[in-house]
Wavefront OBJ file of the C-alpha trace (Angstrom):
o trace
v -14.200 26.702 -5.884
v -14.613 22.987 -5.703
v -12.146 22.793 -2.552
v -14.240 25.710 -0.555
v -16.674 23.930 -1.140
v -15.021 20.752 0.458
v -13.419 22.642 3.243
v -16.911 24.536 4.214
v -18.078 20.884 4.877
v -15.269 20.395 7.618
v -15.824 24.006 8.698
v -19.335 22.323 9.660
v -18.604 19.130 11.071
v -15.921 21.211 13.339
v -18.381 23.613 14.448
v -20.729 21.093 15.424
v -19.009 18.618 17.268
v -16.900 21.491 18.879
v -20.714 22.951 20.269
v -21.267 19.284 21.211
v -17.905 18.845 22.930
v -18.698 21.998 25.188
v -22.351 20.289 25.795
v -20.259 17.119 26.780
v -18.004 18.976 29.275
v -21.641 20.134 31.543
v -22.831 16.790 30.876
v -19.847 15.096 31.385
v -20.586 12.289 28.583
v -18.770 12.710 25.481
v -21.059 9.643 24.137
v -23.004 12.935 22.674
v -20.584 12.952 19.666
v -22.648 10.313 18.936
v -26.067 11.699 18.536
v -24.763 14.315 16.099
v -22.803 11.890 13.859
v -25.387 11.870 11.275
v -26.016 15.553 11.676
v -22.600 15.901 10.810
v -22.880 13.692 7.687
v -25.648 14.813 6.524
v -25.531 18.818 7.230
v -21.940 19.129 5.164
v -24.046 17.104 2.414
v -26.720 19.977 2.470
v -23.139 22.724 2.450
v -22.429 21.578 -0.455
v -26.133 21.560 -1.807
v -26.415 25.044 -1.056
v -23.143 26.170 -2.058
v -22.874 24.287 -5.089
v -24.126 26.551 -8.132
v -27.676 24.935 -9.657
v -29.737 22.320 -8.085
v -29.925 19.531 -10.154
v -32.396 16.530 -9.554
v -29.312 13.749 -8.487
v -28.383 16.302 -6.393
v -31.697 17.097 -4.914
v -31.995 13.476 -4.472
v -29.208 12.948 -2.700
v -30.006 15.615 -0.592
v -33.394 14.098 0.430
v -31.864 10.659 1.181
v -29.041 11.646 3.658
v -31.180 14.074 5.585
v -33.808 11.198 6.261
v -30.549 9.064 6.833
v -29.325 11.355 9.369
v -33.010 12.611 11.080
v -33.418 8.924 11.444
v -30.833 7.582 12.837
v -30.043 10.834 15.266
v -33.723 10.008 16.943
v -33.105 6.679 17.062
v -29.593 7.329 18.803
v -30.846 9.893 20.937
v -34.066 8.023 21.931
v -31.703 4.570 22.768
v -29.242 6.716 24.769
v -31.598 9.298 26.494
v -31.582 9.113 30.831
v -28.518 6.283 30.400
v -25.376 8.473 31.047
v -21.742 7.792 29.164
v -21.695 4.780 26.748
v -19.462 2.043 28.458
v -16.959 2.430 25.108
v -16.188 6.186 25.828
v -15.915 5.504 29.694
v -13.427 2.822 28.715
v -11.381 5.755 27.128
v -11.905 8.061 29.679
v -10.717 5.633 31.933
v -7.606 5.042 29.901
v -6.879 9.715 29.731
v -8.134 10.154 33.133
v -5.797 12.953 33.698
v -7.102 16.227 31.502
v -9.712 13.933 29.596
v -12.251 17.317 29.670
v -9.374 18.177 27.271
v -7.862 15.602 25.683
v -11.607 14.435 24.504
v -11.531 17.579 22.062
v -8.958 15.404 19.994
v -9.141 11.972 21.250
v -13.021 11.747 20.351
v -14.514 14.665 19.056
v -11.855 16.567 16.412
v -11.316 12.753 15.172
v -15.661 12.303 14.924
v -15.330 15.340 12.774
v -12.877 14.445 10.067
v -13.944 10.964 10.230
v -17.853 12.660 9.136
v -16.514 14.892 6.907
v -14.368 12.054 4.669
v -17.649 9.753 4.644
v -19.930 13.274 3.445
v -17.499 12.613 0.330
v -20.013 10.904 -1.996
v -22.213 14.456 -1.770
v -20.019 16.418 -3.308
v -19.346 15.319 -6.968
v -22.853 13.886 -7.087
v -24.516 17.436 -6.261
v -21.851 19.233 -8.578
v -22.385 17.211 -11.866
v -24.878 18.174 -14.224
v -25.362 14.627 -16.309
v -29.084 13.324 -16.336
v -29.729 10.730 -14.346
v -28.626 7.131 -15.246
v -28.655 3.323 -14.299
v -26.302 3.614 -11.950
v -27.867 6.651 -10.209
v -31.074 4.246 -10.016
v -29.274 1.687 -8.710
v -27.220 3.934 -5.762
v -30.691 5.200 -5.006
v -31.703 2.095 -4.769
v -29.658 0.548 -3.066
v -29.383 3.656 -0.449
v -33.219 3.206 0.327
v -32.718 -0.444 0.487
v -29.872 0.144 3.430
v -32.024 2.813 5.396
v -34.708 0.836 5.443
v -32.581 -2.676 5.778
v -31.234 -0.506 9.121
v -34.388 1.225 10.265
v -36.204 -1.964 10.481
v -33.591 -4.083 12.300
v -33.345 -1.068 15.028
v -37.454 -1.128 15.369
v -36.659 -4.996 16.075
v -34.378 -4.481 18.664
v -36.260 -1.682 20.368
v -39.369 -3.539 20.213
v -37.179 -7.330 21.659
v -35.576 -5.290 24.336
v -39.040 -3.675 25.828
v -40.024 -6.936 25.900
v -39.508 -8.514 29.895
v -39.474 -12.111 28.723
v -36.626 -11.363 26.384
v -34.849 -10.628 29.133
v -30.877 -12.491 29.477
v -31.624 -14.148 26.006
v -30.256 -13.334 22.451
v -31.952 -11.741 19.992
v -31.637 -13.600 16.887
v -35.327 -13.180 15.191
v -36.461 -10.948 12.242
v -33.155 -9.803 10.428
v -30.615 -10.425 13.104
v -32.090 -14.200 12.516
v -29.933 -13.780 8.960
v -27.292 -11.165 10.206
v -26.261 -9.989 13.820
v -25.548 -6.584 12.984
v -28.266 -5.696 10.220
v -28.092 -2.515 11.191
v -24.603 -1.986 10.147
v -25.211 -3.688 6.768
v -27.837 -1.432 5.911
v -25.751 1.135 6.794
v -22.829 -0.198 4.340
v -25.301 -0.160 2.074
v -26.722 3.376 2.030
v -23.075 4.840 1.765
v -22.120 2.464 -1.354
v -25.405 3.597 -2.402
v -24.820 7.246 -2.605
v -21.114 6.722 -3.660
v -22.261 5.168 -6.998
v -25.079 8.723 -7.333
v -21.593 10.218 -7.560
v -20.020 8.005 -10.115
v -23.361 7.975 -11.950
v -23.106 11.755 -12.651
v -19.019 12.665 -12.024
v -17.968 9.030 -13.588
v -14.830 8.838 -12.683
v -14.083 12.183 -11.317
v -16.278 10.948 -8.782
v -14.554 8.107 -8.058
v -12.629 9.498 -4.951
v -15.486 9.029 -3.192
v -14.765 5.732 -2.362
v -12.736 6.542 0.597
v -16.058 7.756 2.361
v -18.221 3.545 2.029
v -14.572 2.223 2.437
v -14.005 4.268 5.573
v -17.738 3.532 6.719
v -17.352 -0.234 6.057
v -13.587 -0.516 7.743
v -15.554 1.472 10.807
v -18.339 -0.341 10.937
v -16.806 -3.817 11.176
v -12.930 -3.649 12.044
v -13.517 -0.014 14.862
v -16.804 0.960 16.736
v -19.063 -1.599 15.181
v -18.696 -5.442 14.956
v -15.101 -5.522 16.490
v -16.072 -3.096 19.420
v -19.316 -4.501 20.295
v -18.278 -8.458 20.283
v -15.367 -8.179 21.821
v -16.209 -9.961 25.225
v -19.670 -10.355 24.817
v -19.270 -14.275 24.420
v -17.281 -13.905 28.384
v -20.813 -11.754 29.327
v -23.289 -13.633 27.517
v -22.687 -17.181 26.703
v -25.792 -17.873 24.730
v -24.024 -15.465 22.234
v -21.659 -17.749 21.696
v -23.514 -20.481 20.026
v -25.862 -17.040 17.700
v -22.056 -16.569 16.031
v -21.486 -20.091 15.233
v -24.653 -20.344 13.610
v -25.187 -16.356 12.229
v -23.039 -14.328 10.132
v -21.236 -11.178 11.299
v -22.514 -9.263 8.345
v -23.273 -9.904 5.331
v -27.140 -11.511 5.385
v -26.843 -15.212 4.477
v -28.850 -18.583 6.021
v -28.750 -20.047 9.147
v -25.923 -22.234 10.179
v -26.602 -25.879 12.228
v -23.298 -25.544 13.843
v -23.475 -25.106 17.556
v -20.318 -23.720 19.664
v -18.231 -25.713 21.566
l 1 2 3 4 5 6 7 8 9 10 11 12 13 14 15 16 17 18 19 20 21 22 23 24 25 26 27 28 29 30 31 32 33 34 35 36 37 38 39 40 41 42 43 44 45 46 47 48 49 50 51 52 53 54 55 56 57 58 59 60 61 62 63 64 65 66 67 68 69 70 71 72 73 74 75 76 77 78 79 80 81 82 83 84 85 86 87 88 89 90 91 92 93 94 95 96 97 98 99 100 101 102 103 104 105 106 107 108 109 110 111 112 113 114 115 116 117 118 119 120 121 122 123 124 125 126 127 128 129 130 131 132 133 134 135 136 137 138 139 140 141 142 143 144 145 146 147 148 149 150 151 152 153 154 155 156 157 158 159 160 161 162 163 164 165 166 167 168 169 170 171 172 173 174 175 176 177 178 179 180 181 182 183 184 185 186 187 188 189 190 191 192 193 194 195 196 197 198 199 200 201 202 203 204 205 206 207 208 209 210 211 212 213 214 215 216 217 218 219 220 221 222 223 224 225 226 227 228 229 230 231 232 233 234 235 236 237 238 239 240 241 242 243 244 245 246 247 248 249 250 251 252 253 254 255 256 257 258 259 260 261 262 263
């Protein structure tokens, strides 16, 4: 039952990012996959919600916080991408499958999007199914998922408000959070996924514990794949100033100021 369950989760992810890969092919921009990410995430958590048998409050809970994860973060996505065409990272890999990309995209980017969303949904699944009241470390995942969506929320309404700003124009922004971090968006988004992964220990224990693979996954993406890694990867070569905000800022993990200027 359990693994029907599981597998009705994929069945959603796959229908939705196949619907968006057929969108992609009018609009020719497969940088769509990325506005229904947290759809994705989110709407196989709310499968197994409605397939699981009794609604119990950790589930209900958990519920709640990955659909205002996901409605969140898919406006803010859609809202920063709208009128600005293909993201520059998936015309680098159209670039590199020119020939057939309308079809090699299905599996390059989009069948990949949709296994990748279904492994980090994992934490939903044996935190709706148990039945154990709720305990400390349910309070503390729910905790610490609020803290991360809000952690990420406001470092987005930073940037958004830094960039409509014309005198901010060719500098760095390094004020409000990304003064501490210079990607506190993707820390609070570590954090609502080890959040939610320790709901499910909290009620499976550890027949929950295989849930770890979905904040592993998130983290590894996050910082060694599309996040951190991607994003700084020439941006010292584009934007000197930058250079000097990583000597003195961490990648990551919050933490103070450094002195230390680069070379």
């Amino acid at each position: 039952m359990t693994m029907e369950i599981a597998f009705a989760g994929l069945a959603w992810t796959a229908a939705v990012v196949f619907l968006t890969w057929l969108a992609s092919l009018a609009r020719h921009d497969v940088s769509l996959v990325d506005r229904v990410w947290p759809v994705c995430i989110a709407g196989a958590g709310l499968v197994y919600f409605a397939l699981l048998p009794g609604h119990t409050p950790r589930g209900l809970c958990m519920a709640v916080l990955g659909t205002a994860w996901a409605v969140r973060l898919g406006l803010y996505i859609t809202s920063r991408n709208w009128g600005h065409g293909e993201d520059r990272r998936y015309q680098a890999i159209r670039a590199r499958n020119q020939s057939g990309f309308a079809f090699k995209s299905l599996y390059l980017v989009f069948a990949l999007q949709a296994v990748l969303a279904w492994i980090v949904s994992a934490p939903f699944l044996p935190g709706m199914a148990a039945v154990q009241p709720l305990g400390a470390l349910d309070v503390a995942g729910i905790a610490l998922a609020l803290f991360g969506t809000f952690f990420e929320a406001i470092g987005d309404a930073q940037m958004v408000r830094f960039k409509a700003d014309p005198a901010s124009k060719g500098q760095v922004m390094d004020r409000g959070l990304w003064r501490y971090t210079r990607h506190p968006n993707y820390f609070g988004e570590a954090c609502v996924w080890w959040g939610l992964w320790l709901v499910a220990i909290g009620g499976a224990g550890w027949g929950g514990a295989w849930s770890v693979v979905s904040p592993l996954l998130m983290t590894w993406l996050l910082l060694k794949v599309s996040g951190v890694r991607m994003l700084e990867e020439d941006i010292g070569e584009r934007r000197p100033a930058y250079r000097d905000y990583i000597a003195r800022t961490n990648a990551f993990l919050p933490g103070p100021v450094r002195n230390s200027k680069a070379p």
